[in-house]
LOKOLPA-262089 format. One record per atom (N, C-alpha, C, O): residue in one letter; x, y, z negated. Coordinates in steps of 0.05 Angstrom, whole numbers, plus 32768, in hexadecimal, padded with zeros to 4 digits. Atoms other than C-alpha are relative to their C-alpha. Example, Ala and Ser with C-alpha at 12.3 -4.5 7.8 and 13.67 -1.06 7.14 Angstrom:
A80127FE88000 A80F67FA67F64 A801280188000 A802780187FF3 S7FF07FE88001 S81117FEB7F71 S7FF180167FF2 S7FFB802C7FEE 
END
This chain:
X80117FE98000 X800080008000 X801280198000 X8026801A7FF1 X7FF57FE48002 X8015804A8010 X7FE880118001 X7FD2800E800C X80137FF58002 X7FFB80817FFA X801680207FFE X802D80247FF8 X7FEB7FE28002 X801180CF7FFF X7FE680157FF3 X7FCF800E7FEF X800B7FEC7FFC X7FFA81157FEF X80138013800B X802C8011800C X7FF77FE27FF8 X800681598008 X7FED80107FFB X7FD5800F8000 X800E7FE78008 X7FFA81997FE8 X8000800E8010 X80118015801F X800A7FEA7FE7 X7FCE81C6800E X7FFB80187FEB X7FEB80297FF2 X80017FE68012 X7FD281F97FD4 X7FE980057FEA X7FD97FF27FED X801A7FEF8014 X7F9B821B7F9C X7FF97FE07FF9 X7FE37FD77FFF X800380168008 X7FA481D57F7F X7FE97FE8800D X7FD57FDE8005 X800980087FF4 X7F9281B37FB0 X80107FE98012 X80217FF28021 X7FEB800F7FF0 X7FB181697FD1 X7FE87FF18018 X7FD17FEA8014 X800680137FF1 X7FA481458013 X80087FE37FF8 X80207FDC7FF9 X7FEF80178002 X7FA380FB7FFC X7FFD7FF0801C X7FEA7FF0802C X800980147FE6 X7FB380C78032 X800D7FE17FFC X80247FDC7FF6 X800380208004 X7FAD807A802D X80027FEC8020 X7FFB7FF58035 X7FFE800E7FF4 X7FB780498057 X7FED7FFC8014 X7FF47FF28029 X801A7FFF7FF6 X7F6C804E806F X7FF7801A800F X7FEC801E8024 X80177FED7FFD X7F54808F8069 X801580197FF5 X802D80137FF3 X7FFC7FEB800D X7F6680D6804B X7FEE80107FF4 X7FDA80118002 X80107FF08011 X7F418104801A X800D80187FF6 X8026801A7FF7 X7FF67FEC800A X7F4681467FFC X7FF67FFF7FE0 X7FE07FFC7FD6 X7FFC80058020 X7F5E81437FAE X800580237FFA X801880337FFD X7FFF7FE68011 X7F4581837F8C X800180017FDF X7FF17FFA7FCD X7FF880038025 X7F66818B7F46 X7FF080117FFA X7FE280097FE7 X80147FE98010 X7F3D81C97F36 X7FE67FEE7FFA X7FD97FF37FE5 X801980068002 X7F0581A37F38 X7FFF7FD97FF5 X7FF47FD27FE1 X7FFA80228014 X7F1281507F25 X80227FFD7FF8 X80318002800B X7FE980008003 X7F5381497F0A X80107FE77FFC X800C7FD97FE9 X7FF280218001 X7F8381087F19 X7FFB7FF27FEC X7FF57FDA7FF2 X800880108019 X7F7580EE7ED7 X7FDA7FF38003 X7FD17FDD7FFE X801780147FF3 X7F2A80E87EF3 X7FFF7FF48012 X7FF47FDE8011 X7FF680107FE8 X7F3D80D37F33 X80077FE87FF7 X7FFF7FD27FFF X7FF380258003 X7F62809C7F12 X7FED7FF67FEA X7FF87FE17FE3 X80128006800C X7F28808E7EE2 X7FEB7FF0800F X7FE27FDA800A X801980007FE9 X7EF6808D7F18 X800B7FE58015 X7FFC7FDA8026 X7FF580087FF3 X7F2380637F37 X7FF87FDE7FF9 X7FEE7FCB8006 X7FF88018801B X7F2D802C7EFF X7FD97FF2800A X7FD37FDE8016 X802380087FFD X7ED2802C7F00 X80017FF0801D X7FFC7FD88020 X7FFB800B7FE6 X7EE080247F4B X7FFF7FE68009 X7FEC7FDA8014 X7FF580117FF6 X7F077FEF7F57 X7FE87FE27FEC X7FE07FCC7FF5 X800B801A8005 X7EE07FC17F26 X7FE080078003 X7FD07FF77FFC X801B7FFB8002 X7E9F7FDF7F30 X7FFA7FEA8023 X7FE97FD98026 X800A80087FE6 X7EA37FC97F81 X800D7FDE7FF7 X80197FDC800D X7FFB80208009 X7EB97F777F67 X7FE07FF07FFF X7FD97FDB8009 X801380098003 X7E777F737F52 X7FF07FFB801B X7FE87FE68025 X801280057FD9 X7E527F827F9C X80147FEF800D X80077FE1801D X7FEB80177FF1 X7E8C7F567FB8 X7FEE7FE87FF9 X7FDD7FDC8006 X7FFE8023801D X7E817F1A7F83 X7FDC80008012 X7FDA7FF38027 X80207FFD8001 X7E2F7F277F8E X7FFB7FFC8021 X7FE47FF48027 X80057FFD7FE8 X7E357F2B7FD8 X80057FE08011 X7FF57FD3801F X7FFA801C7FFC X7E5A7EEB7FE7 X7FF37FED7FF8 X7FF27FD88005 X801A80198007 X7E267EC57FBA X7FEC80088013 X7FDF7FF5801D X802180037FEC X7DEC7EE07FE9 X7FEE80137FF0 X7FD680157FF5 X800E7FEB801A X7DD67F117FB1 X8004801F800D X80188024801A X80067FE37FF9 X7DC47F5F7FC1 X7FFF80067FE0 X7FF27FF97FD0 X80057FEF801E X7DD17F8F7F7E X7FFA80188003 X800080258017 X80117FED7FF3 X7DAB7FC57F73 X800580157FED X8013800B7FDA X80097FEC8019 X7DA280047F44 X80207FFF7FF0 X802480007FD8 X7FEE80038013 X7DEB7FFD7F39 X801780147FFA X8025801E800B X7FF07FEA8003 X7E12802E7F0E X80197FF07FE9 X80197FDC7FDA X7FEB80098012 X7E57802A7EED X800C80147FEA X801180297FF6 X7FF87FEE8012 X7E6F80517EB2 X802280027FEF X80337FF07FEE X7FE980038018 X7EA880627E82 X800780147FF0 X8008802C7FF6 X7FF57FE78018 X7EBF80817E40 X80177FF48002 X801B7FDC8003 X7FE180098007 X7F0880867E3B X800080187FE4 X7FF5802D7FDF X7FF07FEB8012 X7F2D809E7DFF X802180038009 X802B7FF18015 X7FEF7FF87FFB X7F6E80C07E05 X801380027FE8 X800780027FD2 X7FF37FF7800D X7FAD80CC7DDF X7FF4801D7FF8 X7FE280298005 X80067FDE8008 X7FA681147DB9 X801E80188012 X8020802F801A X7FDE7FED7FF7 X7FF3812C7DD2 X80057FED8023 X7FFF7FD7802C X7FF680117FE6 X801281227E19 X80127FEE7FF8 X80217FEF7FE4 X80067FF27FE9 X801981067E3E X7FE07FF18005 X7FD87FE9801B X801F800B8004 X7FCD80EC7E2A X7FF47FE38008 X7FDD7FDF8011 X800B801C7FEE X7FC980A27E3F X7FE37FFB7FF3 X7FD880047FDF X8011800C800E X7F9480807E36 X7FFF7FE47FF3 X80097FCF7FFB X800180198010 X7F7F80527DFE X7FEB7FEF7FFC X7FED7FDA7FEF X800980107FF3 X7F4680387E14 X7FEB80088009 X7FE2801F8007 X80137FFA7FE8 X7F1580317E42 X7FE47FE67FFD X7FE77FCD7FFD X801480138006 X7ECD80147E38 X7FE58008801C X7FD8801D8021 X80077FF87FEB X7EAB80037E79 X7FD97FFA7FF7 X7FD07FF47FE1 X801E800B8006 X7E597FF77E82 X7FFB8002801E X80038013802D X800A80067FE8 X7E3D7FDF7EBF X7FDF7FF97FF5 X7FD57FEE7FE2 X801680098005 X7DF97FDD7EC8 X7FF280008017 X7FF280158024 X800E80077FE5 X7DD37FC27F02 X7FE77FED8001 X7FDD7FE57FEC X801480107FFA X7D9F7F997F1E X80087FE68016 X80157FEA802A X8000800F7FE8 X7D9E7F587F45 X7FFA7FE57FF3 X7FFD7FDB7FDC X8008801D8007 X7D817F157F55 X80087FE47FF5 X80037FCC7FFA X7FEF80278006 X7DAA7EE57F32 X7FFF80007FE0 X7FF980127FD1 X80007FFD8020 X7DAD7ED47EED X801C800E7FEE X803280157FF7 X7FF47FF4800E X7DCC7EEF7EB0 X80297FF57FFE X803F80008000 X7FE0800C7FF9 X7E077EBB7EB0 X8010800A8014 X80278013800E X7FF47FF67FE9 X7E177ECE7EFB X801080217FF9 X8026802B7FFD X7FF27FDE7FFE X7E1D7F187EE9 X801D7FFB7FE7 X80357FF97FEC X7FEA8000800D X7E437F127EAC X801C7FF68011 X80308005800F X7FF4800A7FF4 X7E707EE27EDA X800C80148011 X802180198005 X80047FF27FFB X7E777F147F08 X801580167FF1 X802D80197FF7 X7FF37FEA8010 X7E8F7F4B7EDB X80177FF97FED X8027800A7FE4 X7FE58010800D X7EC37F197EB5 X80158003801C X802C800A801D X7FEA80067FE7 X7EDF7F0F7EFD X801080158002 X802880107FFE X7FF07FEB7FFE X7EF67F537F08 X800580057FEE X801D800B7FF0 X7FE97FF1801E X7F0C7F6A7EC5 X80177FEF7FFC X802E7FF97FFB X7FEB80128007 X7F327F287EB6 X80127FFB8013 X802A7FF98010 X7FE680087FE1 X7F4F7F197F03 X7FFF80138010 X8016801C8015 X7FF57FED7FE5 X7F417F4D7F3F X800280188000 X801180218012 X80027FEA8005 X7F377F8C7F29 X801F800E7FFD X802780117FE6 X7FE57FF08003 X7F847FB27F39 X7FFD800B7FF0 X800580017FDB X80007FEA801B X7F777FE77F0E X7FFD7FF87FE9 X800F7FFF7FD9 X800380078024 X7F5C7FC97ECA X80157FED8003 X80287FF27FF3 X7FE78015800B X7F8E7F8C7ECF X802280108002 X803880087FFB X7FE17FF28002 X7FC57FC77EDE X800380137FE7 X8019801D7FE2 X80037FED801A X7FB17FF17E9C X7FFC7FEC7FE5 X80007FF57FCF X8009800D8015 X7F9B7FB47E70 X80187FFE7FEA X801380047FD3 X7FF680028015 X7FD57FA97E4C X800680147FEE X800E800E7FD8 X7FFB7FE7801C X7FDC7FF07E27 X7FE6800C8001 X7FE680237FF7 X801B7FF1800B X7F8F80017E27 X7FF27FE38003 X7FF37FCE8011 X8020801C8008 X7F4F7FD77E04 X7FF8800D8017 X7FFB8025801F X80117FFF7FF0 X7F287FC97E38 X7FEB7FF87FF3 X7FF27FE77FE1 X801980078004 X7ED97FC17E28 X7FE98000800D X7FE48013801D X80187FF57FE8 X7E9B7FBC7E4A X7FEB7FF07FF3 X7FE97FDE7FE3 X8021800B8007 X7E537FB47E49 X7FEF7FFF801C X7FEF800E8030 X800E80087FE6 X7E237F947E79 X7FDF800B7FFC X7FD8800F7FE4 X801A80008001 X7DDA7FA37E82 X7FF77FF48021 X7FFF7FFB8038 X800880117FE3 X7DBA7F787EBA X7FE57FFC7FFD X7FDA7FED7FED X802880037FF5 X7D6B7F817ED5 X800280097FDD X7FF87FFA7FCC X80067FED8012 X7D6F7FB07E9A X7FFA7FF37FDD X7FEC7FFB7FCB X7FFA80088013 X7D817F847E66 X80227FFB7FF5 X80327FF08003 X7FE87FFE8006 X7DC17F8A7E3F X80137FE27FF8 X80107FD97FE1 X7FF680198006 X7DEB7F497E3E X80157FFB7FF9 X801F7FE67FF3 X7FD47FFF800E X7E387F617E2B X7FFA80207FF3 X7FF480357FFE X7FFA7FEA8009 X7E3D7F907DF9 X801480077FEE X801580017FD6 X7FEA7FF98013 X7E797FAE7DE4 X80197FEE7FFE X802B7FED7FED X7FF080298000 X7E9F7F667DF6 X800F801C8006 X800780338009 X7FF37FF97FF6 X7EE97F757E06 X80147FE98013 X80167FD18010 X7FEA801E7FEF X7F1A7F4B7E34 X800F80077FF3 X8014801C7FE7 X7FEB800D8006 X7F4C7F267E25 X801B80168006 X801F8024801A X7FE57FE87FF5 X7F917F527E23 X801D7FF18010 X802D7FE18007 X7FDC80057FFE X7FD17F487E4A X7FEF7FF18014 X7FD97FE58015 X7FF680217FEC X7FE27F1E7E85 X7FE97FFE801D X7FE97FED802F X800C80027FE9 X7FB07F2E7EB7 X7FF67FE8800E X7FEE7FD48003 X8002801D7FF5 X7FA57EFE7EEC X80147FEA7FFC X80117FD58008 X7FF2801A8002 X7FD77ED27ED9 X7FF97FF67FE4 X800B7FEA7FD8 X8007800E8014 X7FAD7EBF7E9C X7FEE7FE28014 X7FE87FCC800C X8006801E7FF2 X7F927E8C7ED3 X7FE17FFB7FFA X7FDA7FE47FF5 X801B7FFC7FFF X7F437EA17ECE X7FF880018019 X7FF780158027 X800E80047FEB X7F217E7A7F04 X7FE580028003 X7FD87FEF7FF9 X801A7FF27FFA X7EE07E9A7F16 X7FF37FE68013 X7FE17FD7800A X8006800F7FED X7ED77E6F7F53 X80038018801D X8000800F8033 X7FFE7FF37FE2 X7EE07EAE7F89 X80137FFC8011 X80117FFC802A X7FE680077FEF X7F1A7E9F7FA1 X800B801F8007 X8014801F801E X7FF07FE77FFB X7F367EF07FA1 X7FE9800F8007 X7FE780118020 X801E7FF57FF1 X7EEE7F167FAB X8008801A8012 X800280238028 X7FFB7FDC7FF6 X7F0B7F5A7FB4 X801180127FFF X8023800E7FEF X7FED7FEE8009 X7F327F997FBB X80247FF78004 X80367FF27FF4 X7FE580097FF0 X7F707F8A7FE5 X8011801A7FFB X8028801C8004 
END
């Protein structure tokens, strides 16, 4: 993966990816949300992967997060508690399933922050709450050897 910016001034960057390019205005979201937004991102789209390949459509679906921060720079964060909450035709097991997959194995982002921030999350599915407050497992990412059954769903 490459990735660049260039400053076009009044805090303002062209990013450009491998795909695509965008304009990154600091005045207005600042890299620290960018890379927040990012983090929701990457595991929020696992789920429409995971859901898609079963034959499943999800619906009404939003992703959230509270982070806390250090108080002094350079402010990491110390953790991050996600909530997904959506709709779709499969059962409760499936979803939870689902949302283990990416936190524990595909998700770049959370398996690249897990070891120095709690990760947490909460599920609500067809508007009932079925993870609350759980946290994953720390350290070691995918090579804790958590077979889902996708075989790699997402996010190349």
């Amino acid at each position: 993966m490459n990735v660049s910016l260039a400053y076009l001034g009044d805090k303002k960057f062209e990013a450009t990816t491998n795909k695509s390019s965008y304009i990154m205005d600091c005045k207005v979201i600042t890299p620290v949300e960018y890379f927040a937004t990012g983090i929701i991102g990457c595991t929020g789209i696992d789920l429409v992967v995971m859901a898609e390949k079963d034959g499943y459509a999800v619906n009404n679906y939003k992703v959230s997060a509270q982070i806390e921060r250090t108080t002094s720079a350079p402010m990491k964060f110390n953790s991050i508690h996600i909530t997904y909450d959506f709709e779709g035709p499969f059962d409760a097991q499936k979803a939870r399933r689902y949302i283990l997959a990416s936190l524990e194995s595909y998700c770049t982002t959370i398996n690249s922050i897990r070891d120095s921030v709690k990760v947490s999350y909460t599920i609500i599915h067809n508007s009932q709450k079925i993870a609350d407050k759980e946290s994953i497992a720390s350290g070691g990412g995918s090579a804790m050897g958590f077979d889902d059954g996708f075989g790699g769903a997402c996010c190349s």
